[in-house]
C-alpha positions as CSV (number, residue, x, y, z in Angstrom):
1,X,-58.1,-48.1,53.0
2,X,-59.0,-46.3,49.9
3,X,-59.3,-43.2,52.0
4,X,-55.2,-43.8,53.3
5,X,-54.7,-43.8,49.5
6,X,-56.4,-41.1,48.7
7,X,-54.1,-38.7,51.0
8,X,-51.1,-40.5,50.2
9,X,-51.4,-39.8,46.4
10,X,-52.8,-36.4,47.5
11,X,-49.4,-36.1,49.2
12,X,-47.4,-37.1,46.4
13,X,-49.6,-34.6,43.9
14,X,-49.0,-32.1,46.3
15,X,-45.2,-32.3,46.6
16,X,-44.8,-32.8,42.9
17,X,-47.2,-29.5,42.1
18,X,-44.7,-27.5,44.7
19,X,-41.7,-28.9,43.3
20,X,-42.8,-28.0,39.7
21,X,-43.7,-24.9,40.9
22,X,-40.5,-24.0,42.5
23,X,-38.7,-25.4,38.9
24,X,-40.8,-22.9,37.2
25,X,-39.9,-20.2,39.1
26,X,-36.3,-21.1,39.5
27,X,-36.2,-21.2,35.6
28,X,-37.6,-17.7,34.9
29,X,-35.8,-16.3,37.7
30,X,-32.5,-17.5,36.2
31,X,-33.8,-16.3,32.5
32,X,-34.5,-12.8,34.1
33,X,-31.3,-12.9,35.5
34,X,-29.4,-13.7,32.3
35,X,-31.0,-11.5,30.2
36,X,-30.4,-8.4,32.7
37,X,-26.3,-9.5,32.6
38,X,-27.2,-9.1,28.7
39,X,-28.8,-5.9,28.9
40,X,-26.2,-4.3,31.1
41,X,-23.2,-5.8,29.0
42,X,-24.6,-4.5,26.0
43,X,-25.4,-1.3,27.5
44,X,-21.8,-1.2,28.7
45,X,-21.0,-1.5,24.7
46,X,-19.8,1.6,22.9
47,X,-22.1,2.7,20.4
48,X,-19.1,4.6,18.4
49,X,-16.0,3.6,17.9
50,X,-13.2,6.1,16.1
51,X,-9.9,4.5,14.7
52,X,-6.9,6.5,13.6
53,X,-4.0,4.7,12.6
54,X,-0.9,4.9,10.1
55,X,0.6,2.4,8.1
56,X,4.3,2.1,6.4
57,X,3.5,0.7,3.4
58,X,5.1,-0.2,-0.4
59,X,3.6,0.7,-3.1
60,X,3.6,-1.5,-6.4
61,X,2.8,-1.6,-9.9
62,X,3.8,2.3,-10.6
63,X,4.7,1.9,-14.0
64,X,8.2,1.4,-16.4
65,X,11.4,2.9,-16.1
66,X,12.8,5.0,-19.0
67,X,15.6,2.5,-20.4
68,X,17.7,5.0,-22.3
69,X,19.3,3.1,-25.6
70,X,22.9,3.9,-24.3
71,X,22.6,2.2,-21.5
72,X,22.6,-1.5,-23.3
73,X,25.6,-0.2,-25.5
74,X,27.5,0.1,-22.2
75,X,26.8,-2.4,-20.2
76,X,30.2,-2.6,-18.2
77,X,30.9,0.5,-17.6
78,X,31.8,1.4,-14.1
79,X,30.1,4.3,-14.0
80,X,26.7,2.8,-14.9
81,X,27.0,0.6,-11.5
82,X,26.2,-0.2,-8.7
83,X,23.3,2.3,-9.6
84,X,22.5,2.1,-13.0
85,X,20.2,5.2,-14.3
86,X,17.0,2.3,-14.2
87,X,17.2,1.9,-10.4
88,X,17.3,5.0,-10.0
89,X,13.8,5.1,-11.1
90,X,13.2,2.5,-8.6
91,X,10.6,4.1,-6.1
92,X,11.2,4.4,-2.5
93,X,11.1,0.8,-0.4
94,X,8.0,2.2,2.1
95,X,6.0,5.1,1.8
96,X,3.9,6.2,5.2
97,X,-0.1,6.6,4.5
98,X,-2.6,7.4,7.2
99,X,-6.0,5.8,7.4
100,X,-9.2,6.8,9.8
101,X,-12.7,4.9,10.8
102,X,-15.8,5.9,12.6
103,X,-18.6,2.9,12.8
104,X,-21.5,3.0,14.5
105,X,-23.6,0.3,16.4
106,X,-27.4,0.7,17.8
107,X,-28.0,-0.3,21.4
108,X,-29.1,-3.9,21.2
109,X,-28.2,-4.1,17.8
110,X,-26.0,-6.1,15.6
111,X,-26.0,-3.6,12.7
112,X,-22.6,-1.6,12.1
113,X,-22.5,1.3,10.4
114,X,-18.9,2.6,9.4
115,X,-17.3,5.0,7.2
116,X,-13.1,4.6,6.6
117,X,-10.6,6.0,4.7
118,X,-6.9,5.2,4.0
119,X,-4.3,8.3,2.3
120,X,-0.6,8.5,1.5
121,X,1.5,11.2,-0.7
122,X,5.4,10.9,-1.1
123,X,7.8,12.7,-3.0
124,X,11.5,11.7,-3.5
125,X,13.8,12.7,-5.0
126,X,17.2,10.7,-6.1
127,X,20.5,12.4,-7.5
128,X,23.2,9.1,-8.3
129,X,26.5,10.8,-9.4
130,X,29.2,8.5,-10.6
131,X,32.9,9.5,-11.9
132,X,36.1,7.6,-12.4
133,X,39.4,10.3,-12.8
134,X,42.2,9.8,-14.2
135,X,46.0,11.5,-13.6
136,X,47.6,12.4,-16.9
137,X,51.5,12.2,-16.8
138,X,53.3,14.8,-18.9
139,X,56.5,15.8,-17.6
140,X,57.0,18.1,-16.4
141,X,53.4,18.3,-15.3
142,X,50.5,15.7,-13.7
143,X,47.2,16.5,-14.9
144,X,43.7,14.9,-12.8
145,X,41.1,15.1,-15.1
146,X,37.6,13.2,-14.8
147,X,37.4,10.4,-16.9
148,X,34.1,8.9,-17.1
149,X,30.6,9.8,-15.5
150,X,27.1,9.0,-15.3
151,X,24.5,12.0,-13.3
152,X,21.2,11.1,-12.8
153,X,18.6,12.8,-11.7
154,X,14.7,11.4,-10.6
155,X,12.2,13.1,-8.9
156,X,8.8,10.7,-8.0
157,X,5.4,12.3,-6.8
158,X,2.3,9.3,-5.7
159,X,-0.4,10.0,-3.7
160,X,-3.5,7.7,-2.8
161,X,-7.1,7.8,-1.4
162,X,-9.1,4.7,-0.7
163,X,-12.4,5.7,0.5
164,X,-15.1,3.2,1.9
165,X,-19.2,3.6,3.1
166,X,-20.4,-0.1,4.6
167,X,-22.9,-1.6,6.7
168,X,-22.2,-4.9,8.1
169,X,-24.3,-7.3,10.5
170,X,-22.4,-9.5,13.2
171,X,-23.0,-12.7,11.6
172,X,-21.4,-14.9,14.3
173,X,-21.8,-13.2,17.8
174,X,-20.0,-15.2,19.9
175,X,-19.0,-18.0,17.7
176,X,-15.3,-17.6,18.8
177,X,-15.6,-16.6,22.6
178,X,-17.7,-14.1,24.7
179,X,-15.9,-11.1,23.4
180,X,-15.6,-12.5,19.9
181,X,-17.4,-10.7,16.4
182,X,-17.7,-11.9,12.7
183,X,-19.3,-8.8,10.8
184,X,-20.1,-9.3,7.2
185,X,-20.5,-5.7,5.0
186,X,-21.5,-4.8,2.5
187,X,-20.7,-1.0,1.1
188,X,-18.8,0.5,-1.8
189,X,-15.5,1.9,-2.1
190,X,-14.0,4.7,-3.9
191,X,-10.1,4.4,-5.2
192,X,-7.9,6.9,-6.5
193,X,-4.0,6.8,-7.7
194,X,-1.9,9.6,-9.3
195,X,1.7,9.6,-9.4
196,X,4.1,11.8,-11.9
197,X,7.8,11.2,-12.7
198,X,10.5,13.3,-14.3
199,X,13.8,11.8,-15.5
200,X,17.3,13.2,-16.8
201,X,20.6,11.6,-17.2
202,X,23.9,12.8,-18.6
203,X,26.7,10.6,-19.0
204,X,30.3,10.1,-20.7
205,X,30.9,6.1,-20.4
206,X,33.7,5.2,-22.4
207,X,35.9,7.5,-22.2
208,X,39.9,6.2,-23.4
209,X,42.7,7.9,-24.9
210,X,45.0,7.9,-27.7
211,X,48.6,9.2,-28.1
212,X,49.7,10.2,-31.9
213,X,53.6,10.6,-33.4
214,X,53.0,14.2,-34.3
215,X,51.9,15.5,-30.4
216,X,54.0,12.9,-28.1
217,X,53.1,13.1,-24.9
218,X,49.5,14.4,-25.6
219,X,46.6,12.2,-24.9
220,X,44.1,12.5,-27.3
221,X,40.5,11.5,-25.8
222,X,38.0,9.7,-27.7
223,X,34.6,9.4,-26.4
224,X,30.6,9.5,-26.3
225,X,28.5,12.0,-24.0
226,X,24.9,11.0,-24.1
227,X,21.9,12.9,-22.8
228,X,18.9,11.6,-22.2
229,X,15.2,12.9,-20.7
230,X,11.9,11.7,-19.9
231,X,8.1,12.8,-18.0
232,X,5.5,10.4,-17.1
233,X,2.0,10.7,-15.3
234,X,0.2,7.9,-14.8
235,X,-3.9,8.1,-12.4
236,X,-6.6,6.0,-12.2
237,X,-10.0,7.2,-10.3
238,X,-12.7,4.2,-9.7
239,X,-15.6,3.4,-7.5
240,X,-17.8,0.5,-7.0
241,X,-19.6,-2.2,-4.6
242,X,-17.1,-3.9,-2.3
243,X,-18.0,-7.1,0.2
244,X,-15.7,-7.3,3.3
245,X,-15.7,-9.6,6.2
246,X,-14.1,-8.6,10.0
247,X,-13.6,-10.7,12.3
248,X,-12.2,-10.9,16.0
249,X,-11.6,-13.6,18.7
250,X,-10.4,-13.2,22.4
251,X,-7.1,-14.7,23.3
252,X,-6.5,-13.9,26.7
253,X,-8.2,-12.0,29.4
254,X,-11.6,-9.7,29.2
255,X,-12.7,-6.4,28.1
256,X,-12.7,-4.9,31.4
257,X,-9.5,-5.9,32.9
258,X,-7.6,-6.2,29.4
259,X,-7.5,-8.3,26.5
260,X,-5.8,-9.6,23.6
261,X,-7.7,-10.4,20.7
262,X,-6.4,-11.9,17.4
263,X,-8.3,-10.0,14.6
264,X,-8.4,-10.6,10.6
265,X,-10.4,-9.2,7.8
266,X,-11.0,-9.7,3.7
267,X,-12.0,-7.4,0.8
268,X,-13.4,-8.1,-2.4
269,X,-15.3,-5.8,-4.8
270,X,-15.0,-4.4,-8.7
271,X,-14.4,-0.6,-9.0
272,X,-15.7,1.0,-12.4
273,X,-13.5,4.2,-13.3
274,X,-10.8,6.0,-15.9
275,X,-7.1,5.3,-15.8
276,X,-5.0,7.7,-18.1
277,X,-1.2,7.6,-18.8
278,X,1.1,10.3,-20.6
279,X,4.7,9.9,-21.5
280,X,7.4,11.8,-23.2
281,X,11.2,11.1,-23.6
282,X,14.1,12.2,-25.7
283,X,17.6,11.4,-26.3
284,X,21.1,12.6,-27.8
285,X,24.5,11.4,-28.3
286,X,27.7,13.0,-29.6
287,X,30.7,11.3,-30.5
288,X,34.5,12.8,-30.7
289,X,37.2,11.0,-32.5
290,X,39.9,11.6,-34.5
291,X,38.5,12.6,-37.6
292,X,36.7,15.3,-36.0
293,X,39.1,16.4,-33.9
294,X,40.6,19.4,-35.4
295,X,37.2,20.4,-36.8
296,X,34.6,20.2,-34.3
297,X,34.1,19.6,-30.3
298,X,31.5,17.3,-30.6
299,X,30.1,15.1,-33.8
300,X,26.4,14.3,-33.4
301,X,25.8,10.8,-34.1
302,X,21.5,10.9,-33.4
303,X,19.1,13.1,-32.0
304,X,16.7,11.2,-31.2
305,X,13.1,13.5,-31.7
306,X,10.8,13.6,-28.7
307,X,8.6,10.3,-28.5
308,X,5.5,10.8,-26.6
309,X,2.3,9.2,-26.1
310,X,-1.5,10.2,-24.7
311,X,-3.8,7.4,-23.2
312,X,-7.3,7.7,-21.2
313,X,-10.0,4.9,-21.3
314,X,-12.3,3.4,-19.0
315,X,-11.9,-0.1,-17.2
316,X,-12.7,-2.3,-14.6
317,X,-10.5,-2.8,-12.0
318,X,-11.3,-6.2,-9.7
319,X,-9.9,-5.6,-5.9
320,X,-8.9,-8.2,-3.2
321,X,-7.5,-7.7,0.0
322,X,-6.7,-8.5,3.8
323,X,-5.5,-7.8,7.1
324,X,-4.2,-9.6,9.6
325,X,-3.3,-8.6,13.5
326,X,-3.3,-8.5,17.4
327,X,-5.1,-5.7,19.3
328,X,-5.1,-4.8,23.5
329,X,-7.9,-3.8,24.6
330,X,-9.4,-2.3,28.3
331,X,-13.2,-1.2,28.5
332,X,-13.3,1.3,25.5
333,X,-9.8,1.7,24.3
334,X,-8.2,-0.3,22.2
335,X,-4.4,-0.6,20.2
336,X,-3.7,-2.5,17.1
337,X,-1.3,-3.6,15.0
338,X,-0.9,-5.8,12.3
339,X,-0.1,-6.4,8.6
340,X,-2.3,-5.2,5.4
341,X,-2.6,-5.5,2.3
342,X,-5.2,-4.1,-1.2
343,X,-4.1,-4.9,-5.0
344,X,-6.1,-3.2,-7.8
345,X,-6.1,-5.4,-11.0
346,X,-4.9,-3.5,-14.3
347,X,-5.6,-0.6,-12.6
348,X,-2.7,1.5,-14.1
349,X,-1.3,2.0,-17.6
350,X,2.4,1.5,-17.0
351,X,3.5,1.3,-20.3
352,X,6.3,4.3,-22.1
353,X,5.8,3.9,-25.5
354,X,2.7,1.4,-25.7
355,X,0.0,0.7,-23.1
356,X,1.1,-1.9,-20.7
357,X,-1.5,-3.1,-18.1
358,X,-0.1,-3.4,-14.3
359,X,-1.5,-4.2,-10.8
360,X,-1.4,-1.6,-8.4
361,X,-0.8,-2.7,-4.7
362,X,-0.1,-1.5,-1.2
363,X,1.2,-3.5,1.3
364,X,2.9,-3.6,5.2
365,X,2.7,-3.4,8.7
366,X,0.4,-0.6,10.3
367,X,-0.9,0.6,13.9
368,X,-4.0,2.1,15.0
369,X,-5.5,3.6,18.5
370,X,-9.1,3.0,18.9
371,X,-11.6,4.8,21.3
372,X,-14.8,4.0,21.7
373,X,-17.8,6.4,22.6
374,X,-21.6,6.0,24.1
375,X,-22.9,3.2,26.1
C-alpha cells in the first residue's frame, strides 16, 4: 500500500516538476521575446532628428510712440484721422521669423541632446498722407487749393535671435501611449532684441479763412504748420539657465503607418544681460495771422530744441513660455503645426523721455517639417 503511494505522489511530483518547468521556460521565452521587439523598435528609432520650421508671429512690447504736442491741440481735426501720426508708429500686425533644431538621442538611451534656434528681422515702412481741399469762389475765377494736411512718415527695423543648448531625459516613457515622450531639459538660452525707429511728420490742421472790407472777395488764410521729428533705438542682449519640459502623446494611428500626435511644451529660465535705449525728438510750429500778414510768411510761435536721452544698464530678465500643437508623423518624418509663444520680463527700455520698463513678447501660429536620421 505504502509502495502504491509512493508512485502516486511520485507521479504527482513528477507532473508538477514538468509543469513548472515548462512555466519557466514559457516565461523566459516570452521575456526574450519582448525584449527583442524592444531592441528592434528602438533600433528602428532615429538617433537625429532635424526641425526647420517658420512661424508668423507678433511682436510686443517695442517701446512708445513719439506723441508730438500738436497732436492733443487738434484733436478733431480730420486730417489727424482715421490714422493719426501715433498709429502710424504702430508696428506691423505679424512679422515672419524662422527657427531650426537638431537633437540627438543614443541608441538605447533616454538622454536627448538638442541645440535650437529661433530668428526674425522686418523692416516697414509707413507713409499716411491726409488732405482736405477746398474750391475758392472769386468771380470770375474758381480756385482748388489744399486746405489742410497731415504727412507722416515711419520707417521700423526689429530683428531677433533666441538661441538655446539643452539636454533633457524622457522622464515618462510611455506614460501617455506606446509612442508617447515627456522630456524634461535642462540647458541655457541666449536672447537678443534690436529694433530702431525714425519718425517725421508735417502737418497744417486748422487751416480757415477770413475775408476783410479793404480786399472783398480775397480770403485771407489763417493757420498753423507744425513739424515734428524723432529716432529711437532700443536692444537688449541676455543669456542664462533655462528649464523646459516637451511632451507628446499619440492620438490616432502608429509610427509606421501614420500618426497624429498632440504635442505641448513649457519654458522657464532667467537671462542675465544689457538692455540700452537712445532717443531724440524735436519739434516746430509756425503760426500766420493777421497781424503778421503783411510782414512775414510765417510767425514762429516755439522751436522746440532737440530733447534726447542715453540709457545702458544691466538687468535681469525672467522668461516663460509655451507651445501648443498637432503633428503627422510616418516612420521618420514628421509635420507640425501649432501655436507659440516667449515673453521676456522688463527686457526693453521703452521709455522717450524717461526709462519705462516693458515686456517683450512673440507670439502666433508656426509650422515645421521634421526628418529624422540614424537607426
Amino acid at each position: 500500500m505504502s509502495e502504491l503511494v509512493n508512485k502516486r505522489t511520485a507521479g504527482i511530483d513528477f507532473r508538477w516538476h514538468l509543469l513548472t518547468t515548462v512555466s519557466a521556460l514559457a516565461l523566459v521565452t516570452s521575456v526574450n521575446m519582448h525584449d527583442a521587439m524592444a531592441a528592434d523598435e528602438d533600433s528602428d528609432r532615429p538617433t537625429v532628428w532635424i526641425e526647420l520650421g517658420g512661424q508668423l508671429e507678433h511682436a510686443g512690447g517695442q517701446g512708445d510712440p513719439f506723441s508730438p504736442g500738436f497732436l492733443a491741440a487738434n484733436p478733431n481735426s480730420v486730417v489727424l484721422h482715421p490714422v493719426s501720426p501715433i498709429q502710424a508708429q504702430n508696428p506691423p500686425p505679424l512679422e515672419f521669423g524662422e527657427g531650426g533644431k537638431i537633437s540627438f538621442q543614443p541608441e538605447s538611451s533616454n538622454w536627448v541632446f538638442s541645440v535650437s534656434a529661433r530668428i526674425g528681422r522686418s523692416s516697414n515702412f509707413k507713409h499716411v498722407d491726409h488732405q482736405t481741399n477746398r474750391t475758392h469762389v472769386t468771380p470770375p475765377y474758381n480756385i482748388t487749393t489744399i486746405e489742410n494736411f497731415a504727412n507722416t512718415q515711419v520707417h521700423r527695423r526689429e530683428s531677433h535671435a533666441i538661441l538655446d543648448f539643452a539636454v533633457g531625459k524622457d522622464v515618462g516613457l510611455g506614460l501617455f501611449g506606446r509612442d508617447s515622450s515627456s522630456i524634461l531639459n535642462l540647458g541655457v538660452r541666449f536672447a537678443q532684441f534690436a529694433a530702431k525707429e525714425t519718425f517725421d511728420v508735417r502737418a497744417r490742421p486748422d487751416l480757415h479763412f477770413k475775408y476783410l472790407s479793404a480786399l472783398p472777395g480775397v480770403p485771407i488764410p489763417l493757420f498753423h504748420t507744425y513739424h515734428a521729428t524723432g529716432n529711437a533705438s532700443r536692444s537688449f542682449h541676455g543669456v542664462g539657465p533655462s528649464l523646459s519640459w516637451n511632451g507628446s502623446a499619440p492620438l490616432i494611428g502608429n509610427s509606421q503607418n501614420g500618426e497624429i500626435k498632440f504635442d505641448w511644451g513649457a519654458n522657464a529660465g532667467v537671462l542675465f544681460g544689457r538692455q540700452k535705449a537712445r532717443a531724440q525728438h524735436q519739434e516746430s510750429a509756425h503760426y500766420q495771422n493777421l497781424k503778421y500778414l503783411f510782414h512775414h510768411t510765417y510767425h514762429t510761435v516755439y522751436v522746440h530744441p532737440p530733447a534726447s536721452r542715453t540709457a545702458a544698464r544691466s538687468v535681469t530678465v525672467p522668461n516663460v513660455g509655451g507651445f501648443a500643437g498637432i503633428s503627422i508623423q510616418r516612420a521618420a518624418a514628421k509635420i507640425s503645426f501649432g501655436y507659440r509663444a516667449d515673453f521676456f520680463f522688463g527686457a526693453i527700455d521703452g521709455g522717450i523721455d524717461a526709462r519705462k520698463s516693458e515686456t517683450l513678447g512673440f507670439y502666433g501660429p508656426f509650422a515645421s517639417v521634421s526628418v529624422g536620421l540614424g537607426g
